[in-house]
N, CA, C and O atoms as a printed pandas DataFrame, in Angstrom:
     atom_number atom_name residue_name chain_id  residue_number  x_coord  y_coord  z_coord
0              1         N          UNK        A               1    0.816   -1.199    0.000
1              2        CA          UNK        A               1    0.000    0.000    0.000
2              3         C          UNK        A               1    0.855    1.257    0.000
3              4         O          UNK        A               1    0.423    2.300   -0.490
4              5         N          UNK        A               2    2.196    1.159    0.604
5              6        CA          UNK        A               2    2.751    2.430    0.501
6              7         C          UNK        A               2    2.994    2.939   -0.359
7              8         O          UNK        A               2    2.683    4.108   -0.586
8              9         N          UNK        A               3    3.933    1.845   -1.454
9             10        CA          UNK        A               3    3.876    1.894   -2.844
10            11         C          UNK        A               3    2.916    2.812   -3.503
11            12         O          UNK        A               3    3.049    3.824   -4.190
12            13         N          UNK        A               4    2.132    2.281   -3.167
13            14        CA          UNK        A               4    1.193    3.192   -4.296
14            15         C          UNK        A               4    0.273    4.789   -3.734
15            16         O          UNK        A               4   -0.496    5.471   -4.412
16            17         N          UNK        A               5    0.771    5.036   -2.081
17            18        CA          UNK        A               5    0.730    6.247   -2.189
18            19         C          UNK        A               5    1.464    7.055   -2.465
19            20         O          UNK        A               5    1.095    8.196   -2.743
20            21         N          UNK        A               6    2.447    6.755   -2.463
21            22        CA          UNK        A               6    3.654    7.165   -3.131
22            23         C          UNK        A               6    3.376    7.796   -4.514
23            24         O          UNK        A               6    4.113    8.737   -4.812
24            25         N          UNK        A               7    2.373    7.407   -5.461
25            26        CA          UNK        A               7    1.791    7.473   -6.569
26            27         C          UNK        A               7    0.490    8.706   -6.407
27            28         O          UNK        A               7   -0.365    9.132   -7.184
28            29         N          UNK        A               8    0.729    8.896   -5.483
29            30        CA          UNK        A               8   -0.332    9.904   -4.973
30            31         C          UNK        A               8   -2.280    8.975   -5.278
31            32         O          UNK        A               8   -3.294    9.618   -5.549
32            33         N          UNK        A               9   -2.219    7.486   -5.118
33            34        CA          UNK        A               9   -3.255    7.055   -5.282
34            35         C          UNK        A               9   -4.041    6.689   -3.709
35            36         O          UNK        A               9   -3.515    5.866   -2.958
36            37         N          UNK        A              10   -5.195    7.319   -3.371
37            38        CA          UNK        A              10   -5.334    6.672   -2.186
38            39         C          UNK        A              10   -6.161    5.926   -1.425
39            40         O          UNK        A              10   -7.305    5.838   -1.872
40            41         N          UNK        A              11   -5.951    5.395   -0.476
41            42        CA          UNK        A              11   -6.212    3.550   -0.099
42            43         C          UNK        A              11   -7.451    4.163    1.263
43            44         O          UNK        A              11   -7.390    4.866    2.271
44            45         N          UNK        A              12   -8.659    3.262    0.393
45            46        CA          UNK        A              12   -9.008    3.218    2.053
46            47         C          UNK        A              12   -9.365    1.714    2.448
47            48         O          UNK        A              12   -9.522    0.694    1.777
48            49         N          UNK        A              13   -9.415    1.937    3.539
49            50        CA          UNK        A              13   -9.185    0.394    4.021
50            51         C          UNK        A              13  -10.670   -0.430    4.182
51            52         O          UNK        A              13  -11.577    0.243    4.672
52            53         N          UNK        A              14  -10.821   -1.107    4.002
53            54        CA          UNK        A              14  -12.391   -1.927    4.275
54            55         C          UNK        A              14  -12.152   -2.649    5.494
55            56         O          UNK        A              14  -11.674   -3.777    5.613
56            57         N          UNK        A              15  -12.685   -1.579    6.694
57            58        CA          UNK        A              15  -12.361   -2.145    8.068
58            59         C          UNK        A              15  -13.298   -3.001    8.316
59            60         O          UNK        A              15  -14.245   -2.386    7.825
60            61         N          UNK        A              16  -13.910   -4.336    8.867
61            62        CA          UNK        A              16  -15.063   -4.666    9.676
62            63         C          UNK        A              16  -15.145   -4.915   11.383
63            64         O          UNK        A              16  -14.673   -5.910   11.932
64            65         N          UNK        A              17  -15.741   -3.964   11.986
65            66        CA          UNK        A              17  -15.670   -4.062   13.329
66            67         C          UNK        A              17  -16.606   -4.555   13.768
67            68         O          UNK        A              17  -16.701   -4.456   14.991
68            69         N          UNK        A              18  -17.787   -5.344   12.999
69            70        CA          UNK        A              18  -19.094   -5.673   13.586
70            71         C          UNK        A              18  -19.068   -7.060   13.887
71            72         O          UNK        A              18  -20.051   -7.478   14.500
72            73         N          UNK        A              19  -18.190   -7.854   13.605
73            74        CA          UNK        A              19  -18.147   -9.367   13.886
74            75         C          UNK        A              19  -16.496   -9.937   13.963
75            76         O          UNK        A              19  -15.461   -9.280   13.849
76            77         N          UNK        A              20  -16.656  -11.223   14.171
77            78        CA          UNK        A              20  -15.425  -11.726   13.380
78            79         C          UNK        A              20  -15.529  -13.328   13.688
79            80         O          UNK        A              20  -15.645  -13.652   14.870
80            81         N          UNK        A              21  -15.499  -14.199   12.833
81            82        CA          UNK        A              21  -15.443  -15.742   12.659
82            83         C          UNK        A              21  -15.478  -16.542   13.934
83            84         O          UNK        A              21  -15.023  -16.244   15.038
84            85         N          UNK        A              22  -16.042  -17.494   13.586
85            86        CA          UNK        A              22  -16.107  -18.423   14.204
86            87         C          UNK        A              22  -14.783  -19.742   14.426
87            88         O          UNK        A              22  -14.571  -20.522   15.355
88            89         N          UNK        A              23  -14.151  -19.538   13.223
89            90        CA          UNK        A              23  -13.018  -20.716   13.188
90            91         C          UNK        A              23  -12.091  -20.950   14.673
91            92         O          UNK        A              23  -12.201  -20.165   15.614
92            93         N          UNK        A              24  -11.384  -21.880   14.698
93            94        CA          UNK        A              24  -10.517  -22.047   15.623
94            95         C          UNK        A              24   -9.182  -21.231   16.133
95            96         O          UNK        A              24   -8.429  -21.308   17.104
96            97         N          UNK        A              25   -9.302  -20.328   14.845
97            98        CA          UNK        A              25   -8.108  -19.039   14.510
98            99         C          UNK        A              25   -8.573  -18.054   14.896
99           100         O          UNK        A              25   -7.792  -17.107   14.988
100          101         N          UNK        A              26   -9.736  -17.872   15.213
101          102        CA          UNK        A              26  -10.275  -16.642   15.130
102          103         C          UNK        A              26  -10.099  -16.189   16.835
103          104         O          UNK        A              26   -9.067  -16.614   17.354
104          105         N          UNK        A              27  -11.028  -15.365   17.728
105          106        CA          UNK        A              27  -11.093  -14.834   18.584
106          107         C          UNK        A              27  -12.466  -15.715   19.878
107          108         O          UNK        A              27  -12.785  -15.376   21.017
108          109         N          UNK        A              28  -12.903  -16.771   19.094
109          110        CA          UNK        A              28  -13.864  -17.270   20.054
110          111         C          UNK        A              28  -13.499  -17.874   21.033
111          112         O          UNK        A              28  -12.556  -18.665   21.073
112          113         N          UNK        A              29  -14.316  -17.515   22.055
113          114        CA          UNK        A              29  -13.903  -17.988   23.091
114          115         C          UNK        A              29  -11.867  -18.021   23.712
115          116         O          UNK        A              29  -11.171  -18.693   24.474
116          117         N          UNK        A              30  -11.767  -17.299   23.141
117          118        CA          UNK        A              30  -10.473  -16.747   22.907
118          119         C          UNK        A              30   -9.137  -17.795   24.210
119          120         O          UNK        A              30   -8.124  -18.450   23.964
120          121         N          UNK        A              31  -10.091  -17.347   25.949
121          122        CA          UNK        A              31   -9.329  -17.703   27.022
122          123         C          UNK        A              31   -9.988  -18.968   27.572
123          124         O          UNK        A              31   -9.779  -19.358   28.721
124          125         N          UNK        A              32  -11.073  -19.812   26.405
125          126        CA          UNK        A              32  -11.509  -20.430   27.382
126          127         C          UNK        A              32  -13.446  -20.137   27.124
127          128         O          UNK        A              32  -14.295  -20.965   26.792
128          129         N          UNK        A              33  -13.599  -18.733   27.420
129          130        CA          UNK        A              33  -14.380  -17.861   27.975
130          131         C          UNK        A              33  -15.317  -16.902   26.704
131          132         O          UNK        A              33  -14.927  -16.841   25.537
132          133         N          UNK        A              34  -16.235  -16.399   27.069
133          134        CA          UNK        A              34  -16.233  -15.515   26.147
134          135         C          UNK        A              34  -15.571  -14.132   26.257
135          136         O          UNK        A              34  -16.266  -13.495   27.048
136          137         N          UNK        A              35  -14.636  -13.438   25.864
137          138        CA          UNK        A              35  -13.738  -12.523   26.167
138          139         C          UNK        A              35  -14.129  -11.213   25.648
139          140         O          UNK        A              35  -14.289  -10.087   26.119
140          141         N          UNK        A              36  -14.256  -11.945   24.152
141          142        CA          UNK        A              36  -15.223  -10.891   23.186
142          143         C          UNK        A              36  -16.095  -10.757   22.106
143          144         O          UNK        A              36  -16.284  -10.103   21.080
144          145         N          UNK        A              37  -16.490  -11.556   22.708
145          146        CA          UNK        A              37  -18.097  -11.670   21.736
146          147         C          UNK        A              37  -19.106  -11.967   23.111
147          148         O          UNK        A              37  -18.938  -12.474   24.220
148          149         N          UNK        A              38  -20.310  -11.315   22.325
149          150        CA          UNK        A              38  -21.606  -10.892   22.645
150          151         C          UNK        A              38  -22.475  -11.989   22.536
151          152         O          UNK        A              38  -23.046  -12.518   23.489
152          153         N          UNK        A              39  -22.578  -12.360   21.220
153          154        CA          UNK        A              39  -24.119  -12.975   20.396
154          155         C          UNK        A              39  -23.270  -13.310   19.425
155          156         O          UNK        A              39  -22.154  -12.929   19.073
156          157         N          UNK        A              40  -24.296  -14.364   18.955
157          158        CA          UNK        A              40  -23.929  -14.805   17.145
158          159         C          UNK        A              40  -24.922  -13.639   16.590
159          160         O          UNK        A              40  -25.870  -13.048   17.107
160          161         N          UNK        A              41  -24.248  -13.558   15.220
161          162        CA          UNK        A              41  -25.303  -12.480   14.402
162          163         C          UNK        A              41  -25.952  -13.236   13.857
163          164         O          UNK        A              41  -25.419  -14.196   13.301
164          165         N          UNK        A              42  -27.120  -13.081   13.839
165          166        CA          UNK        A              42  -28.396  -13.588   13.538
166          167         C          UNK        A              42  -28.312  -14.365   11.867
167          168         O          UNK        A              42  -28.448  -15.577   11.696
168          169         N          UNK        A              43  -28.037  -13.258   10.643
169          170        CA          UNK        A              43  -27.669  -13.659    9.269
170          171         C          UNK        A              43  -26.369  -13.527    9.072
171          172         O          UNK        A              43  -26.149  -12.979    7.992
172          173         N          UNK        A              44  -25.503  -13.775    9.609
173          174        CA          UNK        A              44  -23.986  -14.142    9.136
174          175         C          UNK        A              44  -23.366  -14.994    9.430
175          176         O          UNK        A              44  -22.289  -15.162    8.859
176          177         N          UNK        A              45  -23.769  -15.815   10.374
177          178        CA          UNK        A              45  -22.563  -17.066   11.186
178          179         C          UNK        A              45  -21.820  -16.553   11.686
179          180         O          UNK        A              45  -20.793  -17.219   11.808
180          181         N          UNK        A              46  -21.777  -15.294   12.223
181          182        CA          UNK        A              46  -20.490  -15.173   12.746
182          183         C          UNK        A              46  -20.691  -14.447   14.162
183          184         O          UNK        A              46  -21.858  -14.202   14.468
184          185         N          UNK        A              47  -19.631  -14.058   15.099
185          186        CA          UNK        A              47  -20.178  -13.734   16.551
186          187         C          UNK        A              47  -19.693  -12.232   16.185
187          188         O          UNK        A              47  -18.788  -11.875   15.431
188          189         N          UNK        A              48  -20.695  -11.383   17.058
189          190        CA          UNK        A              48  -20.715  -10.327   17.218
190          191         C          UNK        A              48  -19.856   -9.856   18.380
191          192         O          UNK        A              48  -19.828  -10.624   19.342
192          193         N          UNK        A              49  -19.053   -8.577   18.478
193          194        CA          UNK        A              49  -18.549   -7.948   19.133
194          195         C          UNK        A              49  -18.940   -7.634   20.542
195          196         O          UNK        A              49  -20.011   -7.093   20.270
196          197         N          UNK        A              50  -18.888   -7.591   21.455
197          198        CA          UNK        A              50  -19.040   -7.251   22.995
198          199         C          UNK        A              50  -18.636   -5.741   23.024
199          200         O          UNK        A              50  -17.440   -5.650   23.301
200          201         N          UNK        A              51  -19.279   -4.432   22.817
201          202        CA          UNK        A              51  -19.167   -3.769   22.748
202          203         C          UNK        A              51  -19.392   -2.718   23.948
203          204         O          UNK        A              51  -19.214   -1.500   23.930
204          205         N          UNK        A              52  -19.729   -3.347   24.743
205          206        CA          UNK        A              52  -20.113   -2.875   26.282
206          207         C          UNK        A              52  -19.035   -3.398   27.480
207          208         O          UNK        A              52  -19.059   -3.441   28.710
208          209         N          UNK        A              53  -18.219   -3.713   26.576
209          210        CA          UNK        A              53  -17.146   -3.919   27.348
210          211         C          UNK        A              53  -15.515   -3.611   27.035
211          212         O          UNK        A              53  -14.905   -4.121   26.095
212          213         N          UNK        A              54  -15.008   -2.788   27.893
213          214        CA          UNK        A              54  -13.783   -1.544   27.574
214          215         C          UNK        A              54  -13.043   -2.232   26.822
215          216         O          UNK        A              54  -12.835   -1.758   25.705
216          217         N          UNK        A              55  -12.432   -3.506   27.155
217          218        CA          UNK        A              55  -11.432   -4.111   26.753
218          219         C          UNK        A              55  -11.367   -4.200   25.045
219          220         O          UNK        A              55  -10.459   -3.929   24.259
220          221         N          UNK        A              56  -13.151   -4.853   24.784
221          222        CA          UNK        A              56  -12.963   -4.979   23.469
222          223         C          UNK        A              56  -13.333   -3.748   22.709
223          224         O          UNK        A              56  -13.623   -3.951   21.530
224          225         N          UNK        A              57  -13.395   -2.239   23.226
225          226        CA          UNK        A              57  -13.394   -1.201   22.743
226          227         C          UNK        A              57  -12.150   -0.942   22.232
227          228         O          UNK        A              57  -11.913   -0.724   21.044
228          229         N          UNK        A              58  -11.048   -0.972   23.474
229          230        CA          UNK        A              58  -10.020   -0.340   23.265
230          231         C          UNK        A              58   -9.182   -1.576   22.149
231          232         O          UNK        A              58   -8.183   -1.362   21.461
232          233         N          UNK        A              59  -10.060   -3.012   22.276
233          234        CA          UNK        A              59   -8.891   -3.476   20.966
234          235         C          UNK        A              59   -9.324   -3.245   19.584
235          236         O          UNK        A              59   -8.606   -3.311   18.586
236          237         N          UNK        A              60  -10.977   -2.875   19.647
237          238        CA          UNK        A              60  -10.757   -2.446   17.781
238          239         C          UNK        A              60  -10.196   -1.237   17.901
239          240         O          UNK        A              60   -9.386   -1.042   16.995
240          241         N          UNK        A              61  -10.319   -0.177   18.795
241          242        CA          UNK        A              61   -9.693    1.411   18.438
242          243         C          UNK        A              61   -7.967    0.784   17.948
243          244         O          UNK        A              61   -7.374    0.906   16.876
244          245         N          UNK        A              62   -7.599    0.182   19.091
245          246        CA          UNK        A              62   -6.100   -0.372   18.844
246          247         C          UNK        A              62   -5.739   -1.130   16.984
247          248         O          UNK        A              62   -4.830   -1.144   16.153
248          249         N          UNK        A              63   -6.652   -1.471   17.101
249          250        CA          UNK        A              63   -6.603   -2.444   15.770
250          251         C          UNK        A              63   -6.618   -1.318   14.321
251          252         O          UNK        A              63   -5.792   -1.327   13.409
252          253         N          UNK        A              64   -7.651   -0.523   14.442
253          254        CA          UNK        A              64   -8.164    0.560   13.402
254          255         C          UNK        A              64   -6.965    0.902   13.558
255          256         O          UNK        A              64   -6.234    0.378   12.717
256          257         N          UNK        A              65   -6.291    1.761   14.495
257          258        CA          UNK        A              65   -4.946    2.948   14.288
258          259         C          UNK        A              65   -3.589    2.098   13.941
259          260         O          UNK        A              65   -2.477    2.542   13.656
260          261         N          UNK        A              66   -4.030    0.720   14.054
261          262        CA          UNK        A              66   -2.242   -0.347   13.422
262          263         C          UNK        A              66   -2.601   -0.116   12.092
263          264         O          UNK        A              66   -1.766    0.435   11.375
264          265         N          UNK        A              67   -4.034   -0.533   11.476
265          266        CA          UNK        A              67   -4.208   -0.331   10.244
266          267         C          UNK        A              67   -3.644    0.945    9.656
267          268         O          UNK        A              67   -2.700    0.964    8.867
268          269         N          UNK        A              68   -4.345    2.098   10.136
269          270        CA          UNK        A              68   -3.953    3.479    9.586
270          271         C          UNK        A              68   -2.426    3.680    9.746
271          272         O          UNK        A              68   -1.755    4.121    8.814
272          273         N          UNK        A              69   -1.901    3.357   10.915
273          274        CA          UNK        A              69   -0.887    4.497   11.122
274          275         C          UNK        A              69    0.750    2.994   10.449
275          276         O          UNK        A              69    1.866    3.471   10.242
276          277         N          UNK        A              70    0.602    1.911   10.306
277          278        CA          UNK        A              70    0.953    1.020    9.814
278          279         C          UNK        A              70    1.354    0.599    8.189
279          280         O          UNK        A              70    2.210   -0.094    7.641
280          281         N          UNK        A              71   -0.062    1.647    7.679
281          282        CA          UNK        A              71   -0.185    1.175    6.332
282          283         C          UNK        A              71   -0.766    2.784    5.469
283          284         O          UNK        A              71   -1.373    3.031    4.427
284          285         N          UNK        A              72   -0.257    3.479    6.432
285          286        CA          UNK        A              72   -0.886    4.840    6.041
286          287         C          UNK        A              72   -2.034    4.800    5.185
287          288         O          UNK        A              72   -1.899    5.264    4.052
288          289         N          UNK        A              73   -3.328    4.247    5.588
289          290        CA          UNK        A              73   -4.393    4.493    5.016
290          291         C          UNK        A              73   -5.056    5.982    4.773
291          292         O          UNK        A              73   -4.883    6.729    5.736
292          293         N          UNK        A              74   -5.769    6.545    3.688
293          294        CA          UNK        A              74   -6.084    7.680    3.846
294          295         C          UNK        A              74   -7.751    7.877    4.001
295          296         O          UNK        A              74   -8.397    8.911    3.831
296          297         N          UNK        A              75   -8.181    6.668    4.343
297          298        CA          UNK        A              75   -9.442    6.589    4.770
298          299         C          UNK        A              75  -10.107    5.319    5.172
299          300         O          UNK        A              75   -9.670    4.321    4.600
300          301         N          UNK        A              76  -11.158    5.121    6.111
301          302        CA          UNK        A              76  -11.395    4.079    6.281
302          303         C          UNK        A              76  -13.249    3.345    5.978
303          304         O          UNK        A              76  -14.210    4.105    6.098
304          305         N          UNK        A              77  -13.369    2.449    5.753
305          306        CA          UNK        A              77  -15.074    2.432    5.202
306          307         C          UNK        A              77  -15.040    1.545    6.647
307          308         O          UNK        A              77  -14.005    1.120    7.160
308          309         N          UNK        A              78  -16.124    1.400    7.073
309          310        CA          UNK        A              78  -16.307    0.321    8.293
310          311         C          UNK        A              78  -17.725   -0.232    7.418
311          312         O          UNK        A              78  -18.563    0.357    6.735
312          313         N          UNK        A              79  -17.550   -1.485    7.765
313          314        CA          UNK        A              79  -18.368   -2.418    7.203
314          315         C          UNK        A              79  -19.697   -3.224    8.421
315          316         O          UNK        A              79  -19.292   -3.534    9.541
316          317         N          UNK        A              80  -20.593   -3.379    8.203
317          318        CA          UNK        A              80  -21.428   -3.665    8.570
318          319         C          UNK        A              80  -22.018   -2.668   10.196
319          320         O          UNK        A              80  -22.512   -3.189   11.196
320          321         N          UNK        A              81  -21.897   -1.996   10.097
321          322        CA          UNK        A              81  -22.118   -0.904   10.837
322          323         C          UNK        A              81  -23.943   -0.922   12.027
323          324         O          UNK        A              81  -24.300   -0.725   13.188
324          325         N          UNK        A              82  -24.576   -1.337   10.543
325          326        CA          UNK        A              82  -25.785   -1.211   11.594
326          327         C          UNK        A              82  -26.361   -2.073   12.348
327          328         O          UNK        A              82  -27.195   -1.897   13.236
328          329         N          UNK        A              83  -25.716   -3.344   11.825
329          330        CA          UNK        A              83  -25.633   -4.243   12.977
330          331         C          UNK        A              83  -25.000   -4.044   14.366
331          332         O          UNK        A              83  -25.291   -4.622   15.413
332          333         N          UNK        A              84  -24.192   -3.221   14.173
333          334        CA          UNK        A              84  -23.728   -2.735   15.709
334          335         C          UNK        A              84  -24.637   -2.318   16.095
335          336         O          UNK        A              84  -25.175   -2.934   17.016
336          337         N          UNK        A              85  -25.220   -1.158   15.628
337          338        CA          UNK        A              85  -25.860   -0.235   16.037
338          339         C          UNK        A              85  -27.458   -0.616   16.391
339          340         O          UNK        A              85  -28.066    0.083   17.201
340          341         N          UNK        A              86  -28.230   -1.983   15.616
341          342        CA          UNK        A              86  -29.419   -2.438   15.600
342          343         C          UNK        A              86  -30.012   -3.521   16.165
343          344         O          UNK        A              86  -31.137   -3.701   16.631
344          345         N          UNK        A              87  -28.692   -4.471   15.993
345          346        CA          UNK        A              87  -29.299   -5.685   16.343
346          347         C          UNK        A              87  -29.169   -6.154   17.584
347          348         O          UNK        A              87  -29.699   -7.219   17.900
């Protein structure tokens, strides 16, 4: 990606903060426990974020600014959004 800002072309990143997988790689049940997830999302298979809880606040903020400040993004789309916000 730097590469090509370099080119003055610019990147935005397709963040998703509203879920994340179920696999054995992923974050479920992470310690054992549920650490950070909430709920399964209803139409995706996948578990939803715990968002009422600091820890997993401060790791997507943490996560978003490795992206940006990592890969100098010059913008970011967040993906599935109103499921945070709805369901």
């Amino acid at each position: 990606m730097i590469g090509v800002t370099r080119l003055g072309i610019g990147v935005i990143l397709d963040w998703v903060p509203s879920g994340f997988c179920r696999d054995e790689q992923g974050l479920v049940h992470f310690n054992g426990q549920k650490l950070y997830e909430k709920e399964e999302h209803p139409n995706w298979g996948t578990f939803k974020f715990d968002l009422s809880r600091g820890q997993v606040r401060s790791f997507l903020v943490s996560n978003l600014l490795y992206w940006v400040d990592e890969y100098h993004a010059d913008g970011i789309r967040m993906d599935g959004v109103t499921s945070m916000l709805y369901l």
